[in-house]
PDBQT receptor file of N, H, CA, C and O in Angstrom, charges set to zero:
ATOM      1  N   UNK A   1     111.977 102.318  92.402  1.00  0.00    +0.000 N 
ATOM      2  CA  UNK A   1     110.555 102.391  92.648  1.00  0.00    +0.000 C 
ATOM      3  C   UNK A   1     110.245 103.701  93.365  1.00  0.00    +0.000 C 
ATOM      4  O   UNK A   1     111.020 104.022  94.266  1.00  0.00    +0.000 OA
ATOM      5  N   UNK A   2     109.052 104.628  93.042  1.00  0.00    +0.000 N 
ATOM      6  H   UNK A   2     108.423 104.367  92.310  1.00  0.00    +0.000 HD
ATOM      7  CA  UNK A   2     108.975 105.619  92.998  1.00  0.00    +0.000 C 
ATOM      8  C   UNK A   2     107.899 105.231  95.018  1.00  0.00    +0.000 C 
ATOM      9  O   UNK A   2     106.928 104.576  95.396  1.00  0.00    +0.000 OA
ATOM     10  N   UNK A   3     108.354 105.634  95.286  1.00  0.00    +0.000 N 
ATOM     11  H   UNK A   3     109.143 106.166  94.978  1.00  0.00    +0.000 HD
ATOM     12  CA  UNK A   3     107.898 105.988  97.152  1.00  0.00    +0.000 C 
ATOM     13  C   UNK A   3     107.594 107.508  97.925  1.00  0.00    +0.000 C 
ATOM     14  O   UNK A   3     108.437 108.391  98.078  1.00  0.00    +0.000 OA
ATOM     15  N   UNK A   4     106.287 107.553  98.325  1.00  0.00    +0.000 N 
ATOM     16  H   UNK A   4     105.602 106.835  98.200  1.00  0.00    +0.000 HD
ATOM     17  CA  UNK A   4     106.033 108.576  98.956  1.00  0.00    +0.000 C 
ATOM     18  C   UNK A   4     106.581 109.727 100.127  1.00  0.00    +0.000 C 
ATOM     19  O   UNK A   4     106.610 110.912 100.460  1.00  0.00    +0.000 OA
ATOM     20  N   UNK A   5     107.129 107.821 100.558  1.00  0.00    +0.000 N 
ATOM     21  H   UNK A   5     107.106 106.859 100.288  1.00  0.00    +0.000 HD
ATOM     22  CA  UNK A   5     108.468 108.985 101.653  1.00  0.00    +0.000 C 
ATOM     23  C   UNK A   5     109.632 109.348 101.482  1.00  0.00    +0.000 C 
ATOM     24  O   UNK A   5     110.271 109.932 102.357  1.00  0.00    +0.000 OA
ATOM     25  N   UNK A   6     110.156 109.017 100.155  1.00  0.00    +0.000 N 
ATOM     26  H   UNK A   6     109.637 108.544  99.444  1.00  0.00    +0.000 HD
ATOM     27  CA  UNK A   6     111.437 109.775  99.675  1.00  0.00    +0.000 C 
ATOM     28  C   UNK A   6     110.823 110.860  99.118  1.00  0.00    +0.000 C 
ATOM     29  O   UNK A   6     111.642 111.757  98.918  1.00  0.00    +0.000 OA
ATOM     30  N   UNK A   7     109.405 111.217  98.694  1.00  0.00    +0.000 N 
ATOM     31  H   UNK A   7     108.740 110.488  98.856  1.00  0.00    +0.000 HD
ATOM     32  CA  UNK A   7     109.585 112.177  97.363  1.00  0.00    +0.000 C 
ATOM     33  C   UNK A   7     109.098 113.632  98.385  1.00  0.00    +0.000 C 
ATOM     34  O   UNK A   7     108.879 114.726  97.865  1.00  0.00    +0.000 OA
ATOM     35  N   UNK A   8     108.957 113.307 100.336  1.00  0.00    +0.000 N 
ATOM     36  H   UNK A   8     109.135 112.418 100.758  1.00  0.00    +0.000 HD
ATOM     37  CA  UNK A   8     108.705 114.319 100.747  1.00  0.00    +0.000 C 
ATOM     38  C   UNK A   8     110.141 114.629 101.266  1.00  0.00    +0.000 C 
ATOM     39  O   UNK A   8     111.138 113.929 101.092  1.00  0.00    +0.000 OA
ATOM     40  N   UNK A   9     110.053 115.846 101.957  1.00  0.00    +0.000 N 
ATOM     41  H   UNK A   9     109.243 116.414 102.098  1.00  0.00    +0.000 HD
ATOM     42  CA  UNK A   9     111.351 116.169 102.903  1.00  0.00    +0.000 C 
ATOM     43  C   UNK A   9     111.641 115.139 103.784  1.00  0.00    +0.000 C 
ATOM     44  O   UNK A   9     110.629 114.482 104.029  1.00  0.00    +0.000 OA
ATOM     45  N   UNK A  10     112.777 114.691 104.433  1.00  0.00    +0.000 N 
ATOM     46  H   UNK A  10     113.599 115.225 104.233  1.00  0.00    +0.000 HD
ATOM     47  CA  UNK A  10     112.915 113.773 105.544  1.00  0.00    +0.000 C 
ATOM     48  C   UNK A  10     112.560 112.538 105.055  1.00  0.00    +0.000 C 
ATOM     49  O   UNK A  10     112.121 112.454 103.908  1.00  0.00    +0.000 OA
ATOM     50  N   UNK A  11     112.705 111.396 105.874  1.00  0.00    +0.000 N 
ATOM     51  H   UNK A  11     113.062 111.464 106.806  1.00  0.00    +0.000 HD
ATOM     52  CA  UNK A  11     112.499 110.075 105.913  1.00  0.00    +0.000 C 
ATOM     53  C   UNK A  11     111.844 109.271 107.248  1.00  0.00    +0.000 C 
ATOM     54  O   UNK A  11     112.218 108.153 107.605  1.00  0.00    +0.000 OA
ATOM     55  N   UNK A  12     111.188 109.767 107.661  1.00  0.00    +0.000 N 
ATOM     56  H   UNK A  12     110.884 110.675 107.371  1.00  0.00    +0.000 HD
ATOM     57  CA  UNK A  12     110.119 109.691 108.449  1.00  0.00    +0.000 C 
ATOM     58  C   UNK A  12     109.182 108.631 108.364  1.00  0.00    +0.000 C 
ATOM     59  O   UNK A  12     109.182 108.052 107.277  1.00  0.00    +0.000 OA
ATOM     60  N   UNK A  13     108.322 108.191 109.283  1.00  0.00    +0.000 N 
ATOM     61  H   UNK A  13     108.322 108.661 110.166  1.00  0.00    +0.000 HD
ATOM     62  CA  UNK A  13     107.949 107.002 108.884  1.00  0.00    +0.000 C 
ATOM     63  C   UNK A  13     106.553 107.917 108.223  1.00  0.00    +0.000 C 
ATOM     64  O   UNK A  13     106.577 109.147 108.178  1.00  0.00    +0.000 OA
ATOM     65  N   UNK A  14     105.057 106.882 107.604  1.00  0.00    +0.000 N 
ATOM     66  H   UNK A  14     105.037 105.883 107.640  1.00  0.00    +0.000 HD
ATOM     67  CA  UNK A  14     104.053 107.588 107.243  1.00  0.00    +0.000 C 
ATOM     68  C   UNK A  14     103.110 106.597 108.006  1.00  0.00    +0.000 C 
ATOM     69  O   UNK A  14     102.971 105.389 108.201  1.00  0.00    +0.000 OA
ATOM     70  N   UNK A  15     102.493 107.911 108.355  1.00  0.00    +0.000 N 
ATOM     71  H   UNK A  15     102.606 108.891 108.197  1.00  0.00    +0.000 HD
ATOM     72  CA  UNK A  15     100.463 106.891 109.431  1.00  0.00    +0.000 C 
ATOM     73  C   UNK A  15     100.125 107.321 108.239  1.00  0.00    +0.000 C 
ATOM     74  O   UNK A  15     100.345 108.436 107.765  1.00  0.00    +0.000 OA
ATOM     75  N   UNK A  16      99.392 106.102 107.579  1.00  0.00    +0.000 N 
ATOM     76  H   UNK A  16      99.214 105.196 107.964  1.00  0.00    +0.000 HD
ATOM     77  CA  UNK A  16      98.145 106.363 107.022  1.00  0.00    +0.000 C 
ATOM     78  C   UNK A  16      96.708 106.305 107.448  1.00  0.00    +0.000 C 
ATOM     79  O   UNK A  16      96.456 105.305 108.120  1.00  0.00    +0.000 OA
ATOM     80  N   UNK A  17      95.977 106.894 107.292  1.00  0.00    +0.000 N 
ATOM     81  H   UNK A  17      96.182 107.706 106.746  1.00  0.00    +0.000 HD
ATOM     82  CA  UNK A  17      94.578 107.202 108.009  1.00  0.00    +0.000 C 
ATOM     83  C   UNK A  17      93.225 106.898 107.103  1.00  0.00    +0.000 C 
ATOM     84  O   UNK A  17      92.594 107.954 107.133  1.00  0.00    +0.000 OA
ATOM     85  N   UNK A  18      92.694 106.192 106.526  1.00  0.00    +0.000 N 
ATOM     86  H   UNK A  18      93.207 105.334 106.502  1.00  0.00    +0.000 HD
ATOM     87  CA  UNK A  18      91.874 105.984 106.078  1.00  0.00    +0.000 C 
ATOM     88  C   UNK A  18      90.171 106.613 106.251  1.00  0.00    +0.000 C 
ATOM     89  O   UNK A  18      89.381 105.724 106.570  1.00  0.00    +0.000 OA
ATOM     90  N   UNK A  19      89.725 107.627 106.125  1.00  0.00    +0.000 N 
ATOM     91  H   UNK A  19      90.367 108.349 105.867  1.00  0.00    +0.000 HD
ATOM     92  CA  UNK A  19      88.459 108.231 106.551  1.00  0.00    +0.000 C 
ATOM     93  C   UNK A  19      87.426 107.752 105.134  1.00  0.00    +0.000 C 
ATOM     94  O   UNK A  19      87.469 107.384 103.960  1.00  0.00    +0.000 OA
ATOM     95  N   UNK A  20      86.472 108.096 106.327  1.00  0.00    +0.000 N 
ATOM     96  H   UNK A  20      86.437 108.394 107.281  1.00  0.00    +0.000 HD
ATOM     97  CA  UNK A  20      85.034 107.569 105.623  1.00  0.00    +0.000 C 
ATOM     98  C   UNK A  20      84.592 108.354 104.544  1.00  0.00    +0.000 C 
ATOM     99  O   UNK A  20      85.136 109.454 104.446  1.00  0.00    +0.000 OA
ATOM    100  N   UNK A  21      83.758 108.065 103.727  1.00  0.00    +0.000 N 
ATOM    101  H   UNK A  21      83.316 107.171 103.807  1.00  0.00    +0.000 HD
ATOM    102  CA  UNK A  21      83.171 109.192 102.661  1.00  0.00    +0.000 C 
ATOM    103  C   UNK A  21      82.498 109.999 102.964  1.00  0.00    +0.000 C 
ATOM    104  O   UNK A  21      82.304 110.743 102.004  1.00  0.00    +0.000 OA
ATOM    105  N   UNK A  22      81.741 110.450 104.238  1.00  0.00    +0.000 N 
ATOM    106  H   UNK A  22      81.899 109.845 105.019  1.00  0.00    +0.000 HD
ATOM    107  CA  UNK A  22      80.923 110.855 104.895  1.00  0.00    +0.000 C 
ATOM    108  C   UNK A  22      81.984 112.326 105.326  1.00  0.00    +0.000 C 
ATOM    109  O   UNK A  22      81.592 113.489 105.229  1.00  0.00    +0.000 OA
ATOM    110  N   UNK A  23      82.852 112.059 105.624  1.00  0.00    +0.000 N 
ATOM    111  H   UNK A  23      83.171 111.114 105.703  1.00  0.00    +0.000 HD
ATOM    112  CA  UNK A  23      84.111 113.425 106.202  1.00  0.00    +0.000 C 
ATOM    113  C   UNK A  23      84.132 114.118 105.013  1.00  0.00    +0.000 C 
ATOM    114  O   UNK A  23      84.111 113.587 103.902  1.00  0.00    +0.000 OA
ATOM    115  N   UNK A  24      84.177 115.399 105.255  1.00  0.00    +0.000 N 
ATOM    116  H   UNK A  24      84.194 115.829 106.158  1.00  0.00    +0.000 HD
ATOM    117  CA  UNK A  24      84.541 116.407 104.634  1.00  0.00    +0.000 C 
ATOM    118  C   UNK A  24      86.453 116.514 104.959  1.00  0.00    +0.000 C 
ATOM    119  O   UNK A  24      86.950 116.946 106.000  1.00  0.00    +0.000 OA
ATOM    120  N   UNK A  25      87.187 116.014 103.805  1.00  0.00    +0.000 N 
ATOM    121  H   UNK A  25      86.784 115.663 102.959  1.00  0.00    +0.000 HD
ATOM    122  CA  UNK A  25      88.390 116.477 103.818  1.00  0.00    +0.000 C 
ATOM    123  C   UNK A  25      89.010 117.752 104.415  1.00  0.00    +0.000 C 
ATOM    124  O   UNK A  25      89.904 117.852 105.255  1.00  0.00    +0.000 OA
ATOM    125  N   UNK A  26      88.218 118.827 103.683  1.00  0.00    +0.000 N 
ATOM    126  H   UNK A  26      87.491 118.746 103.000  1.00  0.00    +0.000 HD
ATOM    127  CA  UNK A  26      89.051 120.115 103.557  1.00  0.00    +0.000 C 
ATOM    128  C   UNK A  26      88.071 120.193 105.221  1.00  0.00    +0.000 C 
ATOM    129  O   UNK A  26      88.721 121.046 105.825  1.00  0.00    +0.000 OA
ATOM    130  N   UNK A  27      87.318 119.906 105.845  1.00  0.00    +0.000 N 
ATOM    131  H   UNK A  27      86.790 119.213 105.355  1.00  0.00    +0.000 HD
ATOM    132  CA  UNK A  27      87.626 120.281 106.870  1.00  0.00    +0.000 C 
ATOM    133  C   UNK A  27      88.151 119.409 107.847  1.00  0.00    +0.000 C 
ATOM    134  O   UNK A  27      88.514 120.033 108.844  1.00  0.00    +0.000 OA
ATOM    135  N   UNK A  28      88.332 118.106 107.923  1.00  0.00    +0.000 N 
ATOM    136  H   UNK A  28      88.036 117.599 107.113  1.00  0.00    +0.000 HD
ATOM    137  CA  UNK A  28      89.618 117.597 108.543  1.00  0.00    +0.000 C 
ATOM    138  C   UNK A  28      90.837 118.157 108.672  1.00  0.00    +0.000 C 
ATOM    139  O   UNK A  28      91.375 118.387 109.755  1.00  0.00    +0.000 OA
ATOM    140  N   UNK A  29      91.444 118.460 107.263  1.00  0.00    +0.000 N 
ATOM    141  H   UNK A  29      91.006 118.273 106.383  1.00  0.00    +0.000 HD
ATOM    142  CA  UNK A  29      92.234 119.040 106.798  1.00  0.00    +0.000 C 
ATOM    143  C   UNK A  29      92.728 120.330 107.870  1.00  0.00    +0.000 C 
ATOM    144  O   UNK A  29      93.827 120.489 108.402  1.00  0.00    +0.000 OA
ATOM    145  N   UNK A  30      91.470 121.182 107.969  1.00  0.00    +0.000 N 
ATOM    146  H   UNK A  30      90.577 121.053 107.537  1.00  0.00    +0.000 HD
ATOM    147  CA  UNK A  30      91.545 122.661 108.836  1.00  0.00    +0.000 C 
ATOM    148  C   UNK A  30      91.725 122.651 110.184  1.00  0.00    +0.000 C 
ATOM    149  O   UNK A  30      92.284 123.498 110.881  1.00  0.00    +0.000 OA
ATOM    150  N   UNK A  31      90.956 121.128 110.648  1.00  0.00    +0.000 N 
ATOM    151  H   UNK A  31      90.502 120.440 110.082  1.00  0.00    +0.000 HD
ATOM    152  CA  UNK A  31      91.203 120.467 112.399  1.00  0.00    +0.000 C 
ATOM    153  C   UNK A  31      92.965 120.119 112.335  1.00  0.00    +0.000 C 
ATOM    154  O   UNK A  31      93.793 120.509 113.159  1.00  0.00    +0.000 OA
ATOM    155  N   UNK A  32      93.115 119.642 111.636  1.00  0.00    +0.000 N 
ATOM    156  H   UNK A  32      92.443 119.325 110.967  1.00  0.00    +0.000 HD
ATOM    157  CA  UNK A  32      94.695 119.095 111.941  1.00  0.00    +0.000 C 
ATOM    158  C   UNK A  32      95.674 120.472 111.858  1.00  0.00    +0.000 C 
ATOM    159  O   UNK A  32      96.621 120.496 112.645  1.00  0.00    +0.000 OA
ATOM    160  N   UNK A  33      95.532 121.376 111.139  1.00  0.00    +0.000 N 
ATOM    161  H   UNK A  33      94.763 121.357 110.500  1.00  0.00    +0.000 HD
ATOM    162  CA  UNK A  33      95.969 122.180 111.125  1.00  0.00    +0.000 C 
ATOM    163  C   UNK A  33      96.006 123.155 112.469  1.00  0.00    +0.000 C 
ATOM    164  O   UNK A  33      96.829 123.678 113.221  1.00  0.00    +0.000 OA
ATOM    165  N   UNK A  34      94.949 123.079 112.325  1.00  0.00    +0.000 N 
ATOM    166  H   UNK A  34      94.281 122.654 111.715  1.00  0.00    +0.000 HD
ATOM    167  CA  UNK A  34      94.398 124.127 113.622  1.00  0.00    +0.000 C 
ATOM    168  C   UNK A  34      94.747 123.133 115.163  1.00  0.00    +0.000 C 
ATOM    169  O   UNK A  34      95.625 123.495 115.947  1.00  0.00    +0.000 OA
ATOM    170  N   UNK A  35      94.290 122.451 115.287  1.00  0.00    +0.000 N 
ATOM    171  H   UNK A  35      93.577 122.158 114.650  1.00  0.00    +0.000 HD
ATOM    172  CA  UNK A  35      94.353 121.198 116.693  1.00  0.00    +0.000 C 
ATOM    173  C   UNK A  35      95.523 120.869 116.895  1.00  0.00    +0.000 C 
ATOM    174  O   UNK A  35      96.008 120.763 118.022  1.00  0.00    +0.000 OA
ATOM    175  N   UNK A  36      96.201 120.642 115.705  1.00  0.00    +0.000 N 
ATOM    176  H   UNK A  36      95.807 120.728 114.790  1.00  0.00    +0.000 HD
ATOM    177  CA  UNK A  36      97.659 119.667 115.578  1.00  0.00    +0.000 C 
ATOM    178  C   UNK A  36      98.689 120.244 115.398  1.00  0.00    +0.000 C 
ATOM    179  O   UNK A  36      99.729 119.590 115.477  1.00  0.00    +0.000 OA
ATOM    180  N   UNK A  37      98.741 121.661 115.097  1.00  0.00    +0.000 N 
ATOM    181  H   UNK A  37      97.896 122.192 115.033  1.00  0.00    +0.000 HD
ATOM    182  CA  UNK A  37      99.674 122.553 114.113  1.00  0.00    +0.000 C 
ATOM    183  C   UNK A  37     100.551 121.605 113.475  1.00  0.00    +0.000 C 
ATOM    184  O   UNK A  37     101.659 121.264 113.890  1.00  0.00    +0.000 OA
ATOM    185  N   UNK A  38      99.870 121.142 112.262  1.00  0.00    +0.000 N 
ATOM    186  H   UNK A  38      98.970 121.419 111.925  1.00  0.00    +0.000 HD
ATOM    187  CA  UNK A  38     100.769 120.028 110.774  1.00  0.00    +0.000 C 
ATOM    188  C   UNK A  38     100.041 121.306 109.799  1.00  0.00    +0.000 C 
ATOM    189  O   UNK A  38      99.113 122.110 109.882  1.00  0.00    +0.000 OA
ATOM    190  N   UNK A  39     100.906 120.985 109.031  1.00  0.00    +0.000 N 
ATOM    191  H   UNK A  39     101.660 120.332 108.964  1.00  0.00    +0.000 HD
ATOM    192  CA  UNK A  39     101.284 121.999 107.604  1.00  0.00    +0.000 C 
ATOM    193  C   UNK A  39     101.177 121.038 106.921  1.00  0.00    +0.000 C 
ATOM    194  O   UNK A  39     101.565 120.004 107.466  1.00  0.00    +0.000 OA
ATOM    195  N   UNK A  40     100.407 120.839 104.884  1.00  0.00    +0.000 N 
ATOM    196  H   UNK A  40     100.092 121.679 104.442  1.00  0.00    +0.000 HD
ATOM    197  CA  UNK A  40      99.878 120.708 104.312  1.00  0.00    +0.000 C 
ATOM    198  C   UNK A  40     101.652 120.139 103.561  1.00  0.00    +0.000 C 
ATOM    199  O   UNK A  40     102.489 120.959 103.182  1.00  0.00    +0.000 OA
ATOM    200  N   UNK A  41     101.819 118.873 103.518  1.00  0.00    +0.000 N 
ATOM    201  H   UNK A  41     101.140 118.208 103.826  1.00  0.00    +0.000 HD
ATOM    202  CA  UNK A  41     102.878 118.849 102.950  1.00  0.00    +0.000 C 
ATOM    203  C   UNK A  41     102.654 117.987 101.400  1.00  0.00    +0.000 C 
ATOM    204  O   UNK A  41     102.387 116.825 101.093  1.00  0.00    +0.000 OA
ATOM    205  N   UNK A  42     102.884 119.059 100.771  1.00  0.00    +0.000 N 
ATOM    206  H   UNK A  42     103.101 120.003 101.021  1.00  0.00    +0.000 HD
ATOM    207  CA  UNK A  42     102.831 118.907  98.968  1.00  0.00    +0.000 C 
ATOM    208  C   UNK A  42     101.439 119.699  98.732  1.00  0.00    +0.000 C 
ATOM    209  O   UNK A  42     101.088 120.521  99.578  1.00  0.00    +0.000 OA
ATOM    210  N   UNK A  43     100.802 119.504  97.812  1.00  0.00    +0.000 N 
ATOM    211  H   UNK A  43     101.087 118.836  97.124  1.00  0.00    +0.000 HD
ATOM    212  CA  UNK A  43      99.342 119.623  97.297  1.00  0.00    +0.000 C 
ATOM    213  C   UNK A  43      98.552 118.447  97.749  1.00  0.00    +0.000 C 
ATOM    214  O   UNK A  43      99.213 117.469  98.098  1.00  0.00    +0.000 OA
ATOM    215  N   UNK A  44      97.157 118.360  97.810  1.00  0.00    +0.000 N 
ATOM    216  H   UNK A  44      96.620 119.155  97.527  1.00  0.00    +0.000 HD
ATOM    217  CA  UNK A  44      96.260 117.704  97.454  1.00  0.00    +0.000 C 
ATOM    218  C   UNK A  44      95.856 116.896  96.802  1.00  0.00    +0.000 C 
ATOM    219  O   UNK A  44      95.058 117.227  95.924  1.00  0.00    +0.000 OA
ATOM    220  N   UNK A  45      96.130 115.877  96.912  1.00  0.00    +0.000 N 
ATOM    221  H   UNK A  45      96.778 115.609  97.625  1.00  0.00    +0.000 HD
ATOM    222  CA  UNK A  45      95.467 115.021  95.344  1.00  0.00    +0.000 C 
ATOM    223  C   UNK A  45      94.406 114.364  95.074  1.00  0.00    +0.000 C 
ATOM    224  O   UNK A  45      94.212 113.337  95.723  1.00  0.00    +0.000 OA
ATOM    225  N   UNK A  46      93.774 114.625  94.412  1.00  0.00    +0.000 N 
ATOM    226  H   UNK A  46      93.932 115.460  93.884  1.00  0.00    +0.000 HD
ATOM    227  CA  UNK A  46      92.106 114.239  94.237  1.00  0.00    +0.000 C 
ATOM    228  C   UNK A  46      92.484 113.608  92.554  1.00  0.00    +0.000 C 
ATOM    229  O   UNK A  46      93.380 114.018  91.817  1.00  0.00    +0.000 OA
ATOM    230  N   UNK A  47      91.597 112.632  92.305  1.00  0.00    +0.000 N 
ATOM    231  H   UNK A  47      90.869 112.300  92.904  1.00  0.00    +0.000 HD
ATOM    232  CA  UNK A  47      90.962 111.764  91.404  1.00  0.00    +0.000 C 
ATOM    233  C   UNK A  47      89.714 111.663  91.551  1.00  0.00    +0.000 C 
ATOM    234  O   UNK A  47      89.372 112.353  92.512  1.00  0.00    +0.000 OA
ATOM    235  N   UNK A  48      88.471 110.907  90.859  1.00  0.00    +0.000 N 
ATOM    236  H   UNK A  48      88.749 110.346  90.079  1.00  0.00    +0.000 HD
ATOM    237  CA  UNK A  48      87.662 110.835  90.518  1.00  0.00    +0.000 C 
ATOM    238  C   UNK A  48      87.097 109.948  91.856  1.00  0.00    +0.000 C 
ATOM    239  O   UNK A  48      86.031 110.082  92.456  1.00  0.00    +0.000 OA
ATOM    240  N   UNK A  49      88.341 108.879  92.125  1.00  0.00    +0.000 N 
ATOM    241  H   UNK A  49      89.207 108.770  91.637  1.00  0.00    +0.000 HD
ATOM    242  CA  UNK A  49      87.781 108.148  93.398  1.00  0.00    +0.000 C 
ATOM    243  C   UNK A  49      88.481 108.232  94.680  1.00  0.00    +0.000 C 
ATOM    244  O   UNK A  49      88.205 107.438  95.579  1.00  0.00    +0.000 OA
ATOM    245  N   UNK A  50      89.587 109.363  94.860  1.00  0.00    +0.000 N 
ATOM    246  H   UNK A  50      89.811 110.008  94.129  1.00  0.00    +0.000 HD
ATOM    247  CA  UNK A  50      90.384 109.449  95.770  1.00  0.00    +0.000 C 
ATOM    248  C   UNK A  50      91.307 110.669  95.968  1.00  0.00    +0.000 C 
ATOM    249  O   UNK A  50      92.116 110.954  95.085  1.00  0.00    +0.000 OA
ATOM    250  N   UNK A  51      91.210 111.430  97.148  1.00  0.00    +0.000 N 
ATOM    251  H   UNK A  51      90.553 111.198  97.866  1.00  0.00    +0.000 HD
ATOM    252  CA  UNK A  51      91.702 112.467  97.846  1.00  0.00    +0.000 C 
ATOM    253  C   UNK A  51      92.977 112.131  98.275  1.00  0.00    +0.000 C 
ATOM    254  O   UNK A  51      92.883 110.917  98.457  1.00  0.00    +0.000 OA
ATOM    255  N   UNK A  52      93.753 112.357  98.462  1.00  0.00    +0.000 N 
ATOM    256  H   UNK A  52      93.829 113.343  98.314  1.00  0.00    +0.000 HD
ATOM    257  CA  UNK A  52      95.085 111.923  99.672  1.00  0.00    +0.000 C 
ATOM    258  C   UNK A  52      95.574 113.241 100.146  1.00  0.00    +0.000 C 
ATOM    259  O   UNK A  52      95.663 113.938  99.135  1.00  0.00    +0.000 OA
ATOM    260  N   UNK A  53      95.885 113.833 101.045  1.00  0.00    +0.000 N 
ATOM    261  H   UNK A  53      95.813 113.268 101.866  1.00  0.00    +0.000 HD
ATOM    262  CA  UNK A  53      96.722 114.876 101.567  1.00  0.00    +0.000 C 
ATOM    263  C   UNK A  53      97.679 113.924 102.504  1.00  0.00    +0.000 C 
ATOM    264  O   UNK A  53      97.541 112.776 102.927  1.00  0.00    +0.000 OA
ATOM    265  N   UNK A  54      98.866 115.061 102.657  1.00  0.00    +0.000 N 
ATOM    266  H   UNK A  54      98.978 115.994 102.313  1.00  0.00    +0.000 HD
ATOM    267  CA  UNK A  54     100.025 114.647 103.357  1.00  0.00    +0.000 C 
ATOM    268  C   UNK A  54     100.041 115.870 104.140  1.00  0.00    +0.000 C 
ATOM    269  O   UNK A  54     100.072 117.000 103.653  1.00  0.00    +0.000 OA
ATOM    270  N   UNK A  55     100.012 115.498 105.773  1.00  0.00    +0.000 N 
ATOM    271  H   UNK A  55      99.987 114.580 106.168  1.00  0.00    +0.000 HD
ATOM    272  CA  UNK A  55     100.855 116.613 106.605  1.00  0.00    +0.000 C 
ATOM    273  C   UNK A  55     101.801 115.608 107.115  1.00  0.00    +0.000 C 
ATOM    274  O   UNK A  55     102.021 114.400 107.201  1.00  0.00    +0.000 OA
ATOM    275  N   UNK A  56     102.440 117.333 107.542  1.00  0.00    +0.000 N 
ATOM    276  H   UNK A  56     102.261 118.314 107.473  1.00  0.00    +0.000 HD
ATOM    277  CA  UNK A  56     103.841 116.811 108.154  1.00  0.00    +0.000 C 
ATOM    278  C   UNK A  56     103.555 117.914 109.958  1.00  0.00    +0.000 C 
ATOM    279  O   UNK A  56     103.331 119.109 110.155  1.00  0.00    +0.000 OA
ATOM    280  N   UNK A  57     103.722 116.724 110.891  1.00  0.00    +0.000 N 
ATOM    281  H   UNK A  57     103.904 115.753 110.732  1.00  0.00    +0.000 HD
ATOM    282  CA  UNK A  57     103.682 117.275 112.116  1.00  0.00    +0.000 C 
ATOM    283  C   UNK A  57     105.073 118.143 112.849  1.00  0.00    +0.000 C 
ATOM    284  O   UNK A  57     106.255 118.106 112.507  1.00  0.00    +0.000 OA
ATOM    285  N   UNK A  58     104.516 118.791 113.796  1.00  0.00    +0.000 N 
ATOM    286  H   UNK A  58     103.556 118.821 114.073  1.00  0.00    +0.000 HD
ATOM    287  CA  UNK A  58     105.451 119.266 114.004  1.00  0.00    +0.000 C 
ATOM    288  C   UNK A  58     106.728 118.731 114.885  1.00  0.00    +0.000 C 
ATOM    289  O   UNK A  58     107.631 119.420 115.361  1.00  0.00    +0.000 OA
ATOM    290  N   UNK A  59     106.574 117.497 114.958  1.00  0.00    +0.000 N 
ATOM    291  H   UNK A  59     105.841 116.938 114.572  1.00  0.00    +0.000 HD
ATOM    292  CA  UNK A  59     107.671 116.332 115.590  1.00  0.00    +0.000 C 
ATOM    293  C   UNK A  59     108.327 116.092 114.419  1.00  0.00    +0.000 C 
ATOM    294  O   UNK A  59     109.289 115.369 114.682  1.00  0.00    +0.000 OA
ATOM    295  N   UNK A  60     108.264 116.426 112.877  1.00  0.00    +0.000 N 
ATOM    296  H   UNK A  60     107.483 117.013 112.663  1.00  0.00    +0.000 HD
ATOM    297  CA  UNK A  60     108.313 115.475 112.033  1.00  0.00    +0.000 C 
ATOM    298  C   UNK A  60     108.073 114.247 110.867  1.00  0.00    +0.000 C 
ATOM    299  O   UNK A  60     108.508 113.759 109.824  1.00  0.00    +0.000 OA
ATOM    300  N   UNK A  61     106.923 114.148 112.012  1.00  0.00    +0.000 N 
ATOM    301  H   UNK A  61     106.570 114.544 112.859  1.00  0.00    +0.000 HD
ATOM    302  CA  UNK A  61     106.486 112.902 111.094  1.00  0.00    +0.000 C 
ATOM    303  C   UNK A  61     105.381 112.936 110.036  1.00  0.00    +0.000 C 
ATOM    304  O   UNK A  61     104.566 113.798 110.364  1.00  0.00    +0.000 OA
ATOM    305  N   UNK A  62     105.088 112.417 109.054  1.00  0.00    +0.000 N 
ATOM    306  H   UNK A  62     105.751 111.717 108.788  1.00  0.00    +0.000 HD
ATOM    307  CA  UNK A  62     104.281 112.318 108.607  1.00  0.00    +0.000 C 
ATOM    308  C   UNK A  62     103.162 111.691 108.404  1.00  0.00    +0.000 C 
ATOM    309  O   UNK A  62     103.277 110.470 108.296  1.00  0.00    +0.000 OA
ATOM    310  N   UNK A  63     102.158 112.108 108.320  1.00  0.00    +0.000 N 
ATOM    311  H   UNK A  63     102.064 113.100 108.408  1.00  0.00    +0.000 HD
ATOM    312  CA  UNK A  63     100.865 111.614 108.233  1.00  0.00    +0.000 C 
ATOM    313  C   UNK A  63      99.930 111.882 106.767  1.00  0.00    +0.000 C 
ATOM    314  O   UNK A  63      99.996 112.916 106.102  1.00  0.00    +0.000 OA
ATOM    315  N   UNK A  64      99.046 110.676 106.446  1.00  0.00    +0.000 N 
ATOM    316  H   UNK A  64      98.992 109.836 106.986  1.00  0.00    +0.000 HD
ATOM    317  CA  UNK A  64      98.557 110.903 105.531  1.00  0.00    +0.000 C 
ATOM    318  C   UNK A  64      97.254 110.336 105.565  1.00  0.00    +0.000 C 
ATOM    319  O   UNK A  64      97.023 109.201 105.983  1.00  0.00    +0.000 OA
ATOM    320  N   UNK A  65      95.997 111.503 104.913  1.00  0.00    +0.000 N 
ATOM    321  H   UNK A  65      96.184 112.425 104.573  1.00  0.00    +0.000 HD
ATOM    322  CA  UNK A  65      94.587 110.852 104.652  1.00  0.00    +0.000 C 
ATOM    323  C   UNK A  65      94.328 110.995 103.706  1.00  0.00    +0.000 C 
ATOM    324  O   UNK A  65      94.368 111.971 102.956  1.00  0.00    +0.000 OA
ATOM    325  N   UNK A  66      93.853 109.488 103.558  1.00  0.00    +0.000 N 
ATOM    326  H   UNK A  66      93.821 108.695 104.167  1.00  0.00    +0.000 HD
ATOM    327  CA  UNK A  66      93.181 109.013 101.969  1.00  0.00    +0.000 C 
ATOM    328  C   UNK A  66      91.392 108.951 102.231  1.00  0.00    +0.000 C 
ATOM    329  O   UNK A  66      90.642 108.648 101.303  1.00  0.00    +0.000 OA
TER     330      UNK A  66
């Protein structure tokens, strides 16, 4: 079975974060970066009804908003 946290680096656990429709991604996206120093781990993925990005912090771990 195909799993999100094997297909990144490490085995880390994943927060998922659920945000409202009202947020602008790409600038969440630029706060975590900037606030958090996490790096953009993989691409972006957008569909018709859904965004997901993956960072990866700098402890490690990963985090993800859908």
């Amino acid at each position: 079975m195909f799993s999100l946290a094997y297909s990144t680096y490490g085995f880390s656990p994943i927060l998922n974060f659920e945000i409202p429709q009202a947020e602008d991604m790409n600038d969440l996206l630029q706060k975590a970066q900037t606030m958090y120093h996490c790096s953009l781990d993989g691409d972006l993925v957008e569909d018709t009804y859904l965004k997901i990005a993956c960072l990866r912090m700098e402890e490690g771990m990963t985090i993800s908003l859908t």
